[in-house]
N, C-alpha and C positions, 0 to 999 in steps of 0.2 A: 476666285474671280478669274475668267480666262478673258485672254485681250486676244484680239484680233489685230494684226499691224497692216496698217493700209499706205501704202507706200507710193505717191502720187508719179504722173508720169515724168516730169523731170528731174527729180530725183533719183528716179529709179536710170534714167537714163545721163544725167549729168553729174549729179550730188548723190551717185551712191552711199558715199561717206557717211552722207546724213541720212540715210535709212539705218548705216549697222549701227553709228553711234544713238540713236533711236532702241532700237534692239538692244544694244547693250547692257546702256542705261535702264531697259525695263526690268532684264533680265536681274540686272546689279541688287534692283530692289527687289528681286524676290516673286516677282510676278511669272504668270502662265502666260507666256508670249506666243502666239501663233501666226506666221506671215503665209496665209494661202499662196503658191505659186501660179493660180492661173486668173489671177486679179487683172484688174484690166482699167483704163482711163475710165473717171469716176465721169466725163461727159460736160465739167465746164468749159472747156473749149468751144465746143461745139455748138453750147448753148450761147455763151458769149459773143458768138459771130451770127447770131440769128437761127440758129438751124437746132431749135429746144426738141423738136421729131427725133434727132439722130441722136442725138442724150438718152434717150427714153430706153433704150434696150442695153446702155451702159448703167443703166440705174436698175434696173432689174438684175441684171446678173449682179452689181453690188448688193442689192436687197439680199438675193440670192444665198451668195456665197459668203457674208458674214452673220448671216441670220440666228446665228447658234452661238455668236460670243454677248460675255455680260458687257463689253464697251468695244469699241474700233476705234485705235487710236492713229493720229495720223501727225507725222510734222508739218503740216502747212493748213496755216490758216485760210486761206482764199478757199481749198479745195472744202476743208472741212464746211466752212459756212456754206458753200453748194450746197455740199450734201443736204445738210443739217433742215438749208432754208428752203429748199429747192425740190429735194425728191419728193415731200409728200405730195407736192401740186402737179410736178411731173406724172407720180406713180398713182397720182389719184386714189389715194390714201392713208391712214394714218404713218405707217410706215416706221415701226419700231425702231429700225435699224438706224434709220437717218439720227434719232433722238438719242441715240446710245454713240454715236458719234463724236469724238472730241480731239482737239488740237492737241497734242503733247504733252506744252504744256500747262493748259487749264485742268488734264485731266490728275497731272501729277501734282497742282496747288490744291485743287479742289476737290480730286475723289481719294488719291494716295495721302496727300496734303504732309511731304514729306518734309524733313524738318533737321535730318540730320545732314550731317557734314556730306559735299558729294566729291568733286575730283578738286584740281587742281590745274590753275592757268595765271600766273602773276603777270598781269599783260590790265593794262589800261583800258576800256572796252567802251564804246557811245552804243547807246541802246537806240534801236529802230523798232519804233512801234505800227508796224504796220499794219493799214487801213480796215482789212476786212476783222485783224485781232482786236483792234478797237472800237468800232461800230458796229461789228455785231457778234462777238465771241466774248467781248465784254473783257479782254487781259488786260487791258490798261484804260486807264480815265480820259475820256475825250475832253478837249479844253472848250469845247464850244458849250457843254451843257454845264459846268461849272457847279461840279460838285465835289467830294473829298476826295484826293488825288490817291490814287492809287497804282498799283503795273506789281503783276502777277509774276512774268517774265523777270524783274529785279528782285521781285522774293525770289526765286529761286537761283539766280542768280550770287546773289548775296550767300548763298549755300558753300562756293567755293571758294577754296582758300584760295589766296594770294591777289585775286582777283579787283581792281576798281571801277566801278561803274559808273558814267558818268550820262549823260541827256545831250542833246542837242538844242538850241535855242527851236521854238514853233517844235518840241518834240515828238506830235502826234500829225505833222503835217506830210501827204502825199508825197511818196520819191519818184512820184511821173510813170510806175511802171502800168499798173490798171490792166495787166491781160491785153486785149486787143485793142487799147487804147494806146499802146506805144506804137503797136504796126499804123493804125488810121491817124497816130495826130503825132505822126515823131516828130518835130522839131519843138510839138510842147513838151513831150514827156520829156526831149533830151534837155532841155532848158531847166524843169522842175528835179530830174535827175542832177544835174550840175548846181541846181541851188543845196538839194540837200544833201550832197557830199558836200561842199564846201561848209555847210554849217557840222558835221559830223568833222569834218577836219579840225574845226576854230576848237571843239575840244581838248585836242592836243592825243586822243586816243590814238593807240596801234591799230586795233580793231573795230568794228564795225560789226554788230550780233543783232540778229532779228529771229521771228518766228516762221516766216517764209522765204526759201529758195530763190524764190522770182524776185522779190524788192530787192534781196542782197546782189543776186546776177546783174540785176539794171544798174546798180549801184556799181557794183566791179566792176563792169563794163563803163562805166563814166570814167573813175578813175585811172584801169586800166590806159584809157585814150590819153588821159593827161598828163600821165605820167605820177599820179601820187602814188605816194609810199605809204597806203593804209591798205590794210590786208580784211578780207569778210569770212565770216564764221556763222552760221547754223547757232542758236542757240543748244541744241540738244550735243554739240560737239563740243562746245566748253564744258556742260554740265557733267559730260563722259570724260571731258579729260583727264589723264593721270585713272584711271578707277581701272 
């Protein structure tokens, strides 16, 4: 099985971290990790802000350039459901590549669907389930359609030692970030941003772990202004910890 590692652009440019501990982790298990160097912005920006035209030749050179792996894995779910949901109607067709496409970690519950012990983090942790891993990558259970609870992200999770997991009250609710909806409506996101740190706080957690870079940024950026003492982590960086 060769993987392809698709390394989104703020990551690549803010949370490198979380690309190698990505890598690491692939590697750890045993996998054929391949990160193309001339990878490029997978195009939701762009699309985001109305301009789906200027996406369309970032989506072909990703067609392009991972065409040849059995999966493309990426730490971010926003980016991934793009892909996923988005190229083939861009690229105006079926478009293999986008369907071999997967978040982290759905690909490591569901296609490695690993099970042994992974690193080590004895740190108190509140789980963020963010919006696009919920609604349409399907890693955790929405509460609005009300069915058997689940979250992908805490099984794997639950893999490392020392580690306690804990939930926020409204667990699956919006942390105000939405891409271009915090530039066009910031005084909601900051407001939605400060709700849901404060309920991430009432935990009593150190930490603060999600599936995506962006909701945890918006979120350390709340806190940082306020002065709390709760620190954000990548899930794929606890998973690497101690390994």
């Amino acid at each position: 099985m060769k993987i392809g590692l698709f390394i989104p652009c703020y990551v690549d440019a803010v949370y490198p971290e979380v690309g190698m501990a990505t890598y690491k982790l692939l590697k750890h298990l045993g996998l054929d990790v391949v990160y193309p160097e001339k990878q490029t912005c997978c195009g939701q920006p762009m699309a985001n802000a109305g301009f789906e035209k200027q996406a369309i030749p970032l989506a072909e050179n990703f067609d392009d350039m991972f065409s040849g792996f059995d999966y493309v894995v990426a730490p971010s779910v926003s980016c991934t459901a793009f892909i996923r949901f988005n190229y083939p109607r861009l690229l105006n067709h079926d478009c293999e590549t986008a369907k071999r496409c997967m978040d982290v970690v759905e690909f490591l519950h569901d296609v490695v669907k690993v099970d042994s012990r992974l690193g080590t983090f004895p740190h108190k942790v509140s789980l963020h389930n963010s919006c696009h891993g919920v609604r349409e990558l399907e890693l955790s259970s929405p509460s609005e359609q009300h069915v058997e609870k689940f979250n992908k992200i805490k099984d794997l999770l639950e893999l490392v030692d020392g580690i306690e997991v804990v939930e926020p009250e409204r667990p699956d609710e919006c942390c105000g970030f939405g891409g271009m909806f915090s530039v066009e409506e910031t005084a909601v996101s900051a407001q939605m941003g400060r709700d849901k740190v404060e309920r991430h706080m009432q935990t009593g957690a150190e930490y603060v772990t999600g599936p995506d870079c962006s909701c945890l940024m918006h979120m350390a950026g709340v806190a940082k202004k306020q002065g709390l003492k709760i620190q954000f982590k990548h899930v794929v960086e606890i998973l690497a910890a101690g390994l």
